[in-house]
C-alpha positions, 0 to 999 in steps of 0.5 A: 176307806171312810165315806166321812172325810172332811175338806179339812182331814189331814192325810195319813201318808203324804206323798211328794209332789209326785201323783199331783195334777195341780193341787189335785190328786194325792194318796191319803190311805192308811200306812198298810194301803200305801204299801200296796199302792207303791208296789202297784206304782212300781209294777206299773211304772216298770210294765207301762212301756215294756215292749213286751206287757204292751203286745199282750195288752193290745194283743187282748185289746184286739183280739178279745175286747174287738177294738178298735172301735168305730168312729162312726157319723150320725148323719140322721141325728146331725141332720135332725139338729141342724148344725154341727157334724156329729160323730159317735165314738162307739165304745158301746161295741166293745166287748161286753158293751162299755169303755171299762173292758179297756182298763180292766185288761191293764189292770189285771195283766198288771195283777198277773204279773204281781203274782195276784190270784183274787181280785176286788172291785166296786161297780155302779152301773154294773159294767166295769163289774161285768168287764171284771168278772170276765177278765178274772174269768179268763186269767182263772182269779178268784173275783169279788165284786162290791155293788150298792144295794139299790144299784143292785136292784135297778142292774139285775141283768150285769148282776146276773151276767157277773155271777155267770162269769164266777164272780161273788157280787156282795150288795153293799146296804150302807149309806145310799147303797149306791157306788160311794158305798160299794167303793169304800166297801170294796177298799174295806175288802182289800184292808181284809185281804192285803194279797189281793188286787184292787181293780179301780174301776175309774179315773180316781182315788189314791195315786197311781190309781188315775193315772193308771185308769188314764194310760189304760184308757186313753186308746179311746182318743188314740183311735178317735184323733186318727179317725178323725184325721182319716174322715175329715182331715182335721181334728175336732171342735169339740169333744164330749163325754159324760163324767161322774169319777170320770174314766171314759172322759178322760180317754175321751180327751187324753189325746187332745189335750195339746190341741187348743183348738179342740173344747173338751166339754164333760157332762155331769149329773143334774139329777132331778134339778141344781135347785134339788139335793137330788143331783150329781153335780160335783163341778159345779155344786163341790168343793174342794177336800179329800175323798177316797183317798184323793184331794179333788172336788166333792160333794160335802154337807155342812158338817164336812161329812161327803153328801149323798148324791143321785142320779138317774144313772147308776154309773153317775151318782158319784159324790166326787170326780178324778183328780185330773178332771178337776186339774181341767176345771180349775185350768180351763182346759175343760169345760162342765155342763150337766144334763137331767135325768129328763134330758137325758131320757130324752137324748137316749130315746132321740138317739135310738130313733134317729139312728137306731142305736141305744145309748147307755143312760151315762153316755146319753148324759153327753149326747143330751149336751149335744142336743144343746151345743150342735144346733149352735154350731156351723155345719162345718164343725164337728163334735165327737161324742162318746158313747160309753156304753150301750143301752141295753142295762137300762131298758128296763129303768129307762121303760119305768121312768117312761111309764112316770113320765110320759110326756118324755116318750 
């Protein structure tokens, strides 16, 4: 799939208003690519309330992830901040350490069904490679994951934990090697090898891709509204979670979407400043025009050509966001902010002193609009923030960036 789609491009295949959040969504691939993805919809639209398919799912949701997880108080961190109640959605204590096990599962049990024997998927920050690689592990598929070059380097750890698993992890070296190029890589693959299946690892690209990552995703707030109801009686003030395609979000938010009560609020990467190139912020600095085969908000540089992008955060450089979150921007319905690599070097590491757990550097992007928000709030109200994924992949960046910037220790 090209990394060069102007806002301007006109799609080769043009669904009908089917696959739409909004003006947002769509399927722009070429003819081959369609086909896949209208048997995908198709497998997925038959299985996605079959009795049956969901058993397993939650079965393995259960038995192999280790869900549900918990809904836990950080009561050292809210009484540091001084305002509102803080609660941590820990999807860090899913099994191999993020949200991406909860998708993946769906996926592949979708693949199962469709008779696939190999599997392909991009990653960023190496978690939903990882959560990949086991899931093609313990089904016995072929398993090829595409992983920038860079990114390659800074996740040595989730690299060598993929090929422990038996997957082929390729370092992609176009572009800014980061997971705009390892997605279009990853799409390039499967042109190659139309009898694969593609394991999006997040809340975009071409319909059903979205919607698909949304269904698999969406136990984050089935588990946390009901936990919630079960601690506090009543739902939350808000709902935080870091956004770069947007994934844990949109689980984050799924539930209480109908609830006008509750502000969702989705935090994006500020990089090293709005006043930079060096940043992430797709809501706040895009605009809109098609990009991986999905019309949403986008980084683009004047000659229409998508921008690159950066962040601290491997799992954040994203230079586009899901359609559904876009959908939300435009509607009102959700809120975006963004937190600096500072900011959320320094909410990492408050996180870790105050209650002695470390966040994963996407999910301290949340926590960092925490810091900001709780102060301002009653000590009534209550935030839940979720905490994607754990800290362990970044120990090693986050000593590096330490040792540039010690005033942040």
């Amino acid at each position: 799939m090209t990394n060069q789609t102007t806002p301007e491009t006109t799609p080769e295949t043009t669904p009908e208003t089917i696959g739409y959040f909004g003006q947002f969504g769509g399927s722009f691939v070429p003819e081959p690519i369609q086909k896949l993805l209208d048997e995908l919809e198709e497998t997925f639209n038959r299985y996605k309330d079959d009795p049956e398919f969901l058993a397993e799912y939650h079965a393995y949701l259960k038995d192999y992830a280790g869900r549900e997880t918990p809904l836990y108080y950080a009561e050292s961190l809210t009484n540091y901040l001084g305002g509102a109640k803080i609660y941590l959605k820990r999807e860090d204590l899913n099994h191999l350490g993020s949200h991406k096990l909860n998708n993946v599962l769906g996926q592949i049990l979708l693949a199962k069904r469709m008779g696939k024997t190999r599997v392909i998927a991009e990653t960023g920050a190496g978690q939903h490679g990882v959560a990949t690689a086991a899931a093609a592990a313990r089904f016995g598929m072929k398993c090829d994951i595409y992983m920038g070059a860079v990114d390659v380097e800074r996740q040595k750890l989730n690299v060598f934990r993929m090929e422990m698993m038996g997957a082929t992890v390729h370092a992609v070296e176009t572009g800014t090697a980061t997971l705009k190029n390892a997605v279009d890589a990853a799409f390039g693959a499967w042109m190659n090898d139309l009898d694969a299946f593609y394991v999006l690892g997040s809340a975009v690209g071409p319909h059903p891709y979205p919607t698909i990552v949304h269904e698999f995703q969406k136990v984050i707030s089935v588990e946390s509204r009901r936990q919630i109801l079960e601690k506090e009686g009543r739902l939350p003030d808000a709902v935080i979670a870091c956004v770069g395609g947007g994934s844990n979000a949109i689980g984050a938010f799924s539930q209480y979407v109908d609830d006008e009560s509750v502000k969702l609020i989705g935090v994006e990467a500020t990089g090293k400043g709005l006043d930079t190139h060096q940043h992430a912020a797709t809501m706040e600095k895009g605009r809109i025009g098609v990009v991986d085969g999905m019309k949403t908000y986008s980084l683009f540089n004047e000659d229409g050509s998508v921008a690159e992008v950066y962040s601290i955060s491997a799992g954040l450089d994203y230079p586009g966001v899901g359609p559904e979150h876009a959908f939300f921007k435009d509607s009102g319905r959700a809120e975006y902010t963004g937190a600096t690599d500072d900011e959320a070097v320094k909410a990492l590491l408050l996180l870790s002193k105050t209650e002695g757990i470390i966040p994963a550097i996407e999910s301290s992007h949340a926590l960092a609009e925490v810091i900001k928000r709780a102060p301002t709030m009653r000590k009534d109200q209550i935030i839940i923030v979720n905490v994607s994924g754990r800290g362990d992949k970044d120990v090693a960046s986050i000593k590096d960036y330490l040792q540039e910037h010690p005033e942040l220790a």
